[in-house]
C-alpha positions as CSV (number, residue, x, y, z in Angstrom):
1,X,-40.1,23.0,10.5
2,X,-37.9,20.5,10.2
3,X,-34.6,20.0,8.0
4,X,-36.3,17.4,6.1
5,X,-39.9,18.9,5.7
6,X,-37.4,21.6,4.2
7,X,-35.9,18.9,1.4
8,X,-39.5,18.2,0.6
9,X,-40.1,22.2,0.0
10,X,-36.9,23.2,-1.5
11,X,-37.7,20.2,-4.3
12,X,-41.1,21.8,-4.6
13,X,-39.8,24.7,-5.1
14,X,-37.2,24.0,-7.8
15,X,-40.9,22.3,-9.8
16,X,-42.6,25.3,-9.0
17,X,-45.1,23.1,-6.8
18,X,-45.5,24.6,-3.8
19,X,-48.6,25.9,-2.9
20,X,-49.1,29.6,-1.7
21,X,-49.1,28.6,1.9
22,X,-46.3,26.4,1.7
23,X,-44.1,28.8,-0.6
24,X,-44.7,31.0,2.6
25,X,-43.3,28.6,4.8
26,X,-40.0,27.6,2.5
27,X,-39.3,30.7,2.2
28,X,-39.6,32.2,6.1
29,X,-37.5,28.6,7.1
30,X,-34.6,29.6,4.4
31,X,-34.0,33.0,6.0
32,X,-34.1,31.5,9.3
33,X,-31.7,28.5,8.2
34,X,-29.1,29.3,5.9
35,X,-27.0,26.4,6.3
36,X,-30.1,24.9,4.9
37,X,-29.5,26.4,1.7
38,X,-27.8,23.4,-0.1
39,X,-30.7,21.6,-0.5
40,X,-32.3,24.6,-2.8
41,X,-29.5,24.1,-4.6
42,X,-28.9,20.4,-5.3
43,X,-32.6,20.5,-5.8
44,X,-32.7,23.4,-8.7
45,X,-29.4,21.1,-10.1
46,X,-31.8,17.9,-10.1
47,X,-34.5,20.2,-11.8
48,X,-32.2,21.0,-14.4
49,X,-30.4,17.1,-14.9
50,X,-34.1,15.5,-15.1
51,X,-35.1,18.9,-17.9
52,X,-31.9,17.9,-19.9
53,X,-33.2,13.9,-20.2
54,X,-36.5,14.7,-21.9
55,X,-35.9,15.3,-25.5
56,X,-37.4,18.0,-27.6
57,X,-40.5,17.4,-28.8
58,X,-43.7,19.7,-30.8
59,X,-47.0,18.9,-29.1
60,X,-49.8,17.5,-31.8
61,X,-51.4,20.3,-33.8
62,X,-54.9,19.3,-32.0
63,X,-53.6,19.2,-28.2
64,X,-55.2,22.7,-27.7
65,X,-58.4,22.0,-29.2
66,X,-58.9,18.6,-27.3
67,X,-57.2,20.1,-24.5
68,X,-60.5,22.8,-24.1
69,X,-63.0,20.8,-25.4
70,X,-62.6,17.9,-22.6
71,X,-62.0,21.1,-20.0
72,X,-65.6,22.8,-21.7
73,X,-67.2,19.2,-20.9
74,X,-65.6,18.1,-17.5
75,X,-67.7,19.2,-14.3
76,X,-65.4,21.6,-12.1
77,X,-64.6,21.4,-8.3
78,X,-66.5,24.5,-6.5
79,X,-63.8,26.7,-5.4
80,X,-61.6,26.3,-2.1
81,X,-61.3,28.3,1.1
82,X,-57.5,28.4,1.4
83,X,-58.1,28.6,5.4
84,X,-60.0,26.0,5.1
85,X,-58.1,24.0,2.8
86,X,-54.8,24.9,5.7
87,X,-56.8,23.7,8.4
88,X,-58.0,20.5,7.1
89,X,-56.5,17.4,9.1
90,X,-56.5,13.7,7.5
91,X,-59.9,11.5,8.3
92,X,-59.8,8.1,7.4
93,X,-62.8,7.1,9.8
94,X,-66.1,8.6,11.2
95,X,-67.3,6.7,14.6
96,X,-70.3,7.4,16.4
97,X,-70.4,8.9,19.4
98,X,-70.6,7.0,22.7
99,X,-73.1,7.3,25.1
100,X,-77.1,7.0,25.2
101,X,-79.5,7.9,22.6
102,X,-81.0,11.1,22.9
103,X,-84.7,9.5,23.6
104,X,-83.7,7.4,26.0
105,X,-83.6,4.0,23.6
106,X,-81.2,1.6,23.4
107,X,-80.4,2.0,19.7
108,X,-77.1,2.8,18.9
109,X,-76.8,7.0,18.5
110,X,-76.3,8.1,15.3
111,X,-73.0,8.4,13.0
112,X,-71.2,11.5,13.1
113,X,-71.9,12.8,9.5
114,X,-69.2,12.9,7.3
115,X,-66.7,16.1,6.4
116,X,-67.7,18.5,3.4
117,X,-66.8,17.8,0.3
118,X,-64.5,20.7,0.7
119,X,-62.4,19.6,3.5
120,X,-61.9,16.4,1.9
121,X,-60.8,17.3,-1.1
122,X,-58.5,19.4,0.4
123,X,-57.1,16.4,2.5
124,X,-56.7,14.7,-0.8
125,X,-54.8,17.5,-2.3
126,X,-52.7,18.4,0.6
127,X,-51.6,14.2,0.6
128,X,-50.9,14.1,-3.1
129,X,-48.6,17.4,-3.1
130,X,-47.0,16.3,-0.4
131,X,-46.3,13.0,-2.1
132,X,-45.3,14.5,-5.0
133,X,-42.6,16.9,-3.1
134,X,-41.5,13.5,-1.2
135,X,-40.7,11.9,-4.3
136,X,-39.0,15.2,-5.7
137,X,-36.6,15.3,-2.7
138,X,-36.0,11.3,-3.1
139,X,-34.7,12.1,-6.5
140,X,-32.6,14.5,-5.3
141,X,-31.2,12.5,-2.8
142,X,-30.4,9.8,-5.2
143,X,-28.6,12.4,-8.2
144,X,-26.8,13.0,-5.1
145,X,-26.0,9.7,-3.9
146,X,-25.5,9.0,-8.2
147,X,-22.7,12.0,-8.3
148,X,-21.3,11.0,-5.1
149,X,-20.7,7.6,-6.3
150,X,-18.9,8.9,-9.5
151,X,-16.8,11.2,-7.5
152,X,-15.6,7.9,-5.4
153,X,-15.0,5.9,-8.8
154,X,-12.5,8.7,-10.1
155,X,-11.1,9.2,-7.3
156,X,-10.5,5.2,-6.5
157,X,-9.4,4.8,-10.3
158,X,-6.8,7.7,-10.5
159,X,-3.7,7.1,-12.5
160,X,-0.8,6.1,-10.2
161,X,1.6,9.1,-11.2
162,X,-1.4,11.4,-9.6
163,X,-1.1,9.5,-6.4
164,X,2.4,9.5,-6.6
165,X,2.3,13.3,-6.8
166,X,-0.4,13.7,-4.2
167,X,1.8,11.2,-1.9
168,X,4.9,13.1,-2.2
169,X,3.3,16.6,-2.0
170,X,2.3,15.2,1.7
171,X,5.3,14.3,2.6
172,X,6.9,16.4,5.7
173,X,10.6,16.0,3.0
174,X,8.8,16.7,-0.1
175,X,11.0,18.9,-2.6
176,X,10.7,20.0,-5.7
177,X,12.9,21.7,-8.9
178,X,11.9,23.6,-11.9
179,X,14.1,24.1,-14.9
180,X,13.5,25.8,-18.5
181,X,13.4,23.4,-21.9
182,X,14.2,25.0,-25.0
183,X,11.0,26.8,-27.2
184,X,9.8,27.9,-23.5
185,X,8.7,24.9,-22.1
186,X,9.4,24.0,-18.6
187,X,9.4,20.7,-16.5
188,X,9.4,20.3,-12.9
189,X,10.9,17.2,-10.5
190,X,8.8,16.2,-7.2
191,X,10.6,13.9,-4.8
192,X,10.2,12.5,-1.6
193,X,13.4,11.0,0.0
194,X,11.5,9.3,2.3
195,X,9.3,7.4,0.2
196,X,11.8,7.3,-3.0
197,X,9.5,8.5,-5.4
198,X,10.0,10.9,-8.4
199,X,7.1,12.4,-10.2
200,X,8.4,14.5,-13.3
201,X,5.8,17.8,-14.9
202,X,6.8,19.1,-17.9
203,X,4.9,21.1,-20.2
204,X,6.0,22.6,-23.7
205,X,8.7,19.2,-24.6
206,X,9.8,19.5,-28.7
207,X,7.8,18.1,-31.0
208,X,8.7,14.1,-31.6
209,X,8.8,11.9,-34.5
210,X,6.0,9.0,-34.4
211,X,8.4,6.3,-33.8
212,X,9.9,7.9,-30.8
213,X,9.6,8.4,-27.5
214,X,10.7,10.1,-23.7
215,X,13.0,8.3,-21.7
216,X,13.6,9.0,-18.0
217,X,16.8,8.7,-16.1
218,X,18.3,8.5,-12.7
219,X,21.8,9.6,-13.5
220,X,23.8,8.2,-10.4
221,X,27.1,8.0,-10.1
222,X,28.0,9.1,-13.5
223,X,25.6,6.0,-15.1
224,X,22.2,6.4,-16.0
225,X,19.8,3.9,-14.6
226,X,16.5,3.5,-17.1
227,X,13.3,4.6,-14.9
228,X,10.8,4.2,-18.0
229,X,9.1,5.5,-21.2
230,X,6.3,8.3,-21.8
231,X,4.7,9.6,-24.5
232,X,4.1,13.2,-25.8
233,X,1.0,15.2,-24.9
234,X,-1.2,18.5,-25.3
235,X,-0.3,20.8,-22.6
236,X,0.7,19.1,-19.4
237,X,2.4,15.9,-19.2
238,X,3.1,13.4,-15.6
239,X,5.2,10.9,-15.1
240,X,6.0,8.6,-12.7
241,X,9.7,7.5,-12.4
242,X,10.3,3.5,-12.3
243,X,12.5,2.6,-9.2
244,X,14.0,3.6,-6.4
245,X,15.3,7.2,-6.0
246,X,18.4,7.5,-4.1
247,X,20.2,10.9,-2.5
248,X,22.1,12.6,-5.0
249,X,20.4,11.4,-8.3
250,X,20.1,13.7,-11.2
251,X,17.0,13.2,-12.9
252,X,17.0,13.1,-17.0
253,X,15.0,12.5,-19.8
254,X,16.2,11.9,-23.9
255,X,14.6,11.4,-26.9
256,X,15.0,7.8,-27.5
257,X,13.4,5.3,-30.4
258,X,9.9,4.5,-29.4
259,X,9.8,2.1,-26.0
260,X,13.0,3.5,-24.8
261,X,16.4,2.8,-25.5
262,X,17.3,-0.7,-26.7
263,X,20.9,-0.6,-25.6
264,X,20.0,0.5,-21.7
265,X,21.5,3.8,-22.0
266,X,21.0,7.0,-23.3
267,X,21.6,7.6,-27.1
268,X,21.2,11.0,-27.5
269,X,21.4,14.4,-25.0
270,X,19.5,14.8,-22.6
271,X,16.6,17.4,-23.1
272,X,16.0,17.8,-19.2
273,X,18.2,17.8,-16.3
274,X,17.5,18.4,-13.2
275,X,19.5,18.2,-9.6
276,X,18.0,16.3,-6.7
């Protein structure tokens, strides 16, 4: 067995549409392939997505009754061999056999007679499950190739203060300093002198009127250079410092009327200072 004849099981499988024979095979090919084993799991995960899409619903009060009625009424299949049902091969074609007739005549020998009814039917069957687990492992592949895509959308669309950080934290000079706000917060400077970048975490800032906001600094040189607004969050807050950085810059941030400080410099203390 293959690794796709596998899929095709392993979506099966998660339906609970594997025949007896095949279950047997599935199963023998999992213990022998373990690296195999993600396809059993992304198909039970497809099993479950496609469950969650179909609604609720309560069947109509007569299902049953119709249901055995038409069952009572419908003429049934004889039962199957499995072995011969395992050992059927496909036959789309009977052709007679090629030589002389058995008198001696030049009449064209007589057609092979067809398969039993048996041995077709289990062709059909054996084509229509397999069918049906080829079309269970396409949907798999394509929830896969669905969450793949949205994987490659967030990650294209990140916010550029989380590629700043992911930047810097790659850098072979990437540094980093962690101070203590007041009412236990904390807030934490990533830099990179080689790219010039400054990516400030802080979690637990004071509580902020409506009409304010965050300002950050580079203090350099005993000036503060503006390096742009945020605004307060739940929990964990990045930001991404506006400018250059250069060596020795102390990095601030004040509480400032809302879009920053209209005079260009700091109007009140800074809540966070931290040494580069």
């Amino acid at each position: 067995m293959d690794e796709q004849e596998f899929a095709e099981l392993a979506a099966g499988a998660a339906l609970n549409a594997l025949s007896p024979a095949d279950r047997q095979a599935f199963e023998s090919a999992r213990r022998e392939h373990p690296e195999w084993e993600h396809w059993v799991e992304a198909s039970a995960a497809t099993a479950a997505a496609l469950a969650d899409t179909v609604s609720d619903a309560l069947p109509p009060l007569t299902l049953r009754s119709t249901l055995l009625a038409r069952v009572a009424t419908t003429p049934q299949l004889p039962a199957m061999d499995a072995a011969v049902a395992a050992a059927a091969e496909p036959v789309d074609r009977w052709t007679p056999r090629p030589g002389p007739a058995v008198d001696g005549s030049d009449d064209p020998p007589a057609a092979e007679p067809p398969p039993p009814t048996a041995v077709i039917q289990a062709v059909s069957r054996r084509r229509w499950t397999r069918g049906i687990l080829t079309l269970a492992a396409s949907m798999v592949l394509l929830v896969a190739l669905g969450l793949a895509a949205v994987q490659i959308n967030e990650y294209m669309n990140r916010p550029e203060e989380v590629v700043a950080l992911q930047q810097i934290e790659d850098a072979p000079d990437a540094q980093s300093a962690t101070v203590e706000i007041t009412d236990g917060g904390s807030a934490t400077a990533h830099w990179s002198p080689s790219l010039g970048k400054v990516v400030l975490v802080s979690q637990g800032l004071p509580q902020i009127a409506d009409d304010e906001s965050f300002e950050l600094w580079f203090v350099r040189d005993g000036a503060a250079v503006p390096a742009g607004v945020f605004e307060p969050t739940d929990g964990t807050t990045t930001a991404l410092l506006e400018g250059a950085m250069q060596p020795g810059d102390v990095i601030a941030v004040t509480v400032e009327p809302q879009g920053g400080s209209p005079t260009g410099e700091p109007s009140s203390e800074p809540i966070v200072t931290i040494p580069t």
